[in-house]
C-alpha positions in Angstrom: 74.8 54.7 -52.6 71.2 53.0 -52.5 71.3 52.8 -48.8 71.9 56.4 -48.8 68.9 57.1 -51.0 66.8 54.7 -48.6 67.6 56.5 -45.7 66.6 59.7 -46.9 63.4 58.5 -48.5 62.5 56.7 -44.7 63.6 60.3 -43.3 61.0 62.3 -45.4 58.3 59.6 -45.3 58.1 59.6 -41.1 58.5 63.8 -41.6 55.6 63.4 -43.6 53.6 61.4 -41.6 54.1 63.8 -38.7 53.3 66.9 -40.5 49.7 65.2 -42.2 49.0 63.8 -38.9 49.6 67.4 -37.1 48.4 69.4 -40.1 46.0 67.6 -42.4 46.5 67.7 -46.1 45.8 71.0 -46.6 47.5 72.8 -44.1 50.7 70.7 -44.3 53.7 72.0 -46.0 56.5 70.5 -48.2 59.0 73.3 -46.4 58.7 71.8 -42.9 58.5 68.0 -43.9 62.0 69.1 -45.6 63.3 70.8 -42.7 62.1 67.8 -40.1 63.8 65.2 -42.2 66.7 67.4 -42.0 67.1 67.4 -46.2 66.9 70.6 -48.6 63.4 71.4 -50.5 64.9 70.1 -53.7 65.6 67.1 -52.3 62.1 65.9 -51.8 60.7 66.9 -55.5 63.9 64.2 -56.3 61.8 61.6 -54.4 58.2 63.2 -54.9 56.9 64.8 -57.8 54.4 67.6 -55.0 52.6 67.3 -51.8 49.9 65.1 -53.1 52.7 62.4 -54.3 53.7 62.3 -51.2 50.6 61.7 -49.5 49.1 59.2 -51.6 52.9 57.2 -50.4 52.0 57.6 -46.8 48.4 56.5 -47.1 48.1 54.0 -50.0 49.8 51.2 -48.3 46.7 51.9 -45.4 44.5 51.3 -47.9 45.6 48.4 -48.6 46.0 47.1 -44.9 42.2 47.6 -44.9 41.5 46.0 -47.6 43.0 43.0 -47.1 42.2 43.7 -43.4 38.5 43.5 -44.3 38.4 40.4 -46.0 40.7 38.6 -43.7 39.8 39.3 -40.4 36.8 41.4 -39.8 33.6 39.7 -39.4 35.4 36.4 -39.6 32.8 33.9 -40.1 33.1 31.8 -36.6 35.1 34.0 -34.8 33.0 36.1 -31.5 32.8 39.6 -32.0 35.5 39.9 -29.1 38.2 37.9 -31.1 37.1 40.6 -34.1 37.3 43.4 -31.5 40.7 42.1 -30.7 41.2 42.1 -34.6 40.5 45.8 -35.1 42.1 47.3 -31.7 45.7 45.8 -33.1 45.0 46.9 -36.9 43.8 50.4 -35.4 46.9 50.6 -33.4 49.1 49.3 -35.9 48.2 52.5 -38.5 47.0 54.9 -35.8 49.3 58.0 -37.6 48.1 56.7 -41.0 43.9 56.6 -40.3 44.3 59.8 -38.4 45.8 61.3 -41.6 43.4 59.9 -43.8 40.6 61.3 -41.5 42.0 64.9 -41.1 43.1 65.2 -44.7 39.7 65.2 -46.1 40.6 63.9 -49.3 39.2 61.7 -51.9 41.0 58.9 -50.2 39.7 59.9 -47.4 36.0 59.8 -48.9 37.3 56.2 -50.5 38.4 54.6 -47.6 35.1 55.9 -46.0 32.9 54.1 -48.6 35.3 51.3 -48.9 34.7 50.4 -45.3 31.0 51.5 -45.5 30.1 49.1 -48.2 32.2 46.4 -46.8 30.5 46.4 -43.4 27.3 46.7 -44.9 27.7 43.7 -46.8 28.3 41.7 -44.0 25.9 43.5 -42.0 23.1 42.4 -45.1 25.0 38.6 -45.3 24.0 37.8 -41.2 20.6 39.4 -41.4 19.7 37.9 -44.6 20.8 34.3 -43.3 18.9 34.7 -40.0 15.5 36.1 -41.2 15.6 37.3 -45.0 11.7 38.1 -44.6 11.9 40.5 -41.7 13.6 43.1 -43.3 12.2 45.7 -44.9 14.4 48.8 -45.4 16.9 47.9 -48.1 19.1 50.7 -46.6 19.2 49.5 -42.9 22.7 47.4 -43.4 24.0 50.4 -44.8 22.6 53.0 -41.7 23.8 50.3 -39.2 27.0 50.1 -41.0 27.5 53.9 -40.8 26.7 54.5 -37.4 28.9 51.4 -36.0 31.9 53.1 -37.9 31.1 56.2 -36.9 31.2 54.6 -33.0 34.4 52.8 -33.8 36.2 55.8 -35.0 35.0 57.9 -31.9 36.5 55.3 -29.9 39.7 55.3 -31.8 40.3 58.5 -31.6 39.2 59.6 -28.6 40.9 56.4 -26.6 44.0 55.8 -26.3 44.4 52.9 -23.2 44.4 50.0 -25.5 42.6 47.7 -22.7 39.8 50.4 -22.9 39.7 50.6 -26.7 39.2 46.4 -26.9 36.4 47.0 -24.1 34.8 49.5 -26.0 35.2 48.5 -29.3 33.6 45.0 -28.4 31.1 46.6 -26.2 29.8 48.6 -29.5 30.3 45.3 -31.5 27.8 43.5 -29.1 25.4 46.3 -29.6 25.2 46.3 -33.3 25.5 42.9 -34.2 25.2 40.9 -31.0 22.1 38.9 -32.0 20.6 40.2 -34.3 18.6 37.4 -35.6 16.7 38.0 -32.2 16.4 41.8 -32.8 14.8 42.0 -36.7 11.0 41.6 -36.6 
C-alpha cells in the first residue's frame, strides 16, 4: 500500500505545482489541486495539514537547491562568468515551475529567497572588489545595489526568455556587465 500513498502524494504535488505556478499563492485553491490530481478534497488534508503546507512542500526543497546552489557553483572562484552563466541557465531551468511560484506567491519565502540571494551575491560582489582595490570604495551599500539590480536583470531574463541558447547569451552578457572587470571599473 505505500506505493499507493506515493503515487497519490506525487499526483497532488505536480497538481500543486501547476495551480501556484498559474495562480500564485493566494489565488490558488485546495479544490482544483484535488480535482487535477484526480483525488477527493479530504484526501489532501490526509497528506497536507492546508494550503500553506502544501506550498512550503513544493518550494522548500527550491530553497535548498539555492542554497547549496550558491555556495557551490555561483561565483566559483576560477571559473569565467560564462561557465557561471552556464551554471545558472541549467539551475534556472531545472526549477523553472518552482522560482516562478516563489516569485508570484509573494510570500515570506518569497521575501527570504529574495534576501537570501541578495545577501549572497553581495557578499561576493564585496569579496572581488575588496581583493582588487579595498581603498576605492566608498559606498558600503554599492555590493548590495549591484547585487540587486544584477538579480533583478537575471530574473527579467528568466522569465521573460525561454530559448535556452538565448538565456546563456543573455545571462552571461549581464554577468560581463556587472562583474566583468571590475577591478578596472572602481576608482
Amino acid at each position: 500500500m505505500q506505493y499507493l500513498k506515493d503515487t497519490v502524494r506525487d499526483k497532488i504535488y505536480a497538481a500543486a505545482i501547476e495551480e501556484f505556478k498559474n495562480f500564485g499563492y493566494q489565488e490558488a485553491s485546495i479544490r482544483n489541486i484535488a480535482t487535477n490530481a484526480g483525488i477527493s478534497l479530504g484526501n489532501i488534508y490526509r497528506y497536507y495539514q492546508n494550503k500553506e503546507a502544501l506550498y512550503i512542500a513544493v518550494v522548500q526543497p527550491l530553497m535548498e537547491s539555492v542554497k547549496e546552489f550558491v555556495e557551490t557553483k555561483f561565483f566559483v572562484d576560477g571559473a569565467s562568468l560564462k561557465e557561471v552563466a552556464g551554471f545558472v541557465v541549467e539551475f534556472m531551468d531545472q526549477h523553472d515551475d518552482e522560482i516562478v511560484i516563489l516569485r508570484r506567491g509573494n510570500t515570506d519565502y518569497y521575501r527570504t529567497f529574495s534576501e537570501f540571494l541578495e545577501k549572497a551575491t553581495a557578499a561576493r560582489i564585496s569579496e572581488g572588489m575588496e581583493r582588487n582595490n579595498p581603498a576605492k570604495i566608498k559606498n558600503p551599500q554599492l555590493a548590495t545595489i549591484i547585487a540587486r539590480a544584477f538579480l533583478h536583470c537575471l530574473f527579467d531574463i528568466i522569465y521573460s526568455i525561454k530559448d535556452k541558447r538565448l538565456r546563456t547569451e543573455y545571462v552571461e552578457e549581464v554577468m560581463m556587465f556587472y562583474f566583468g572587470h571590475l577591478d578596472t571599473r572602481l576608482g
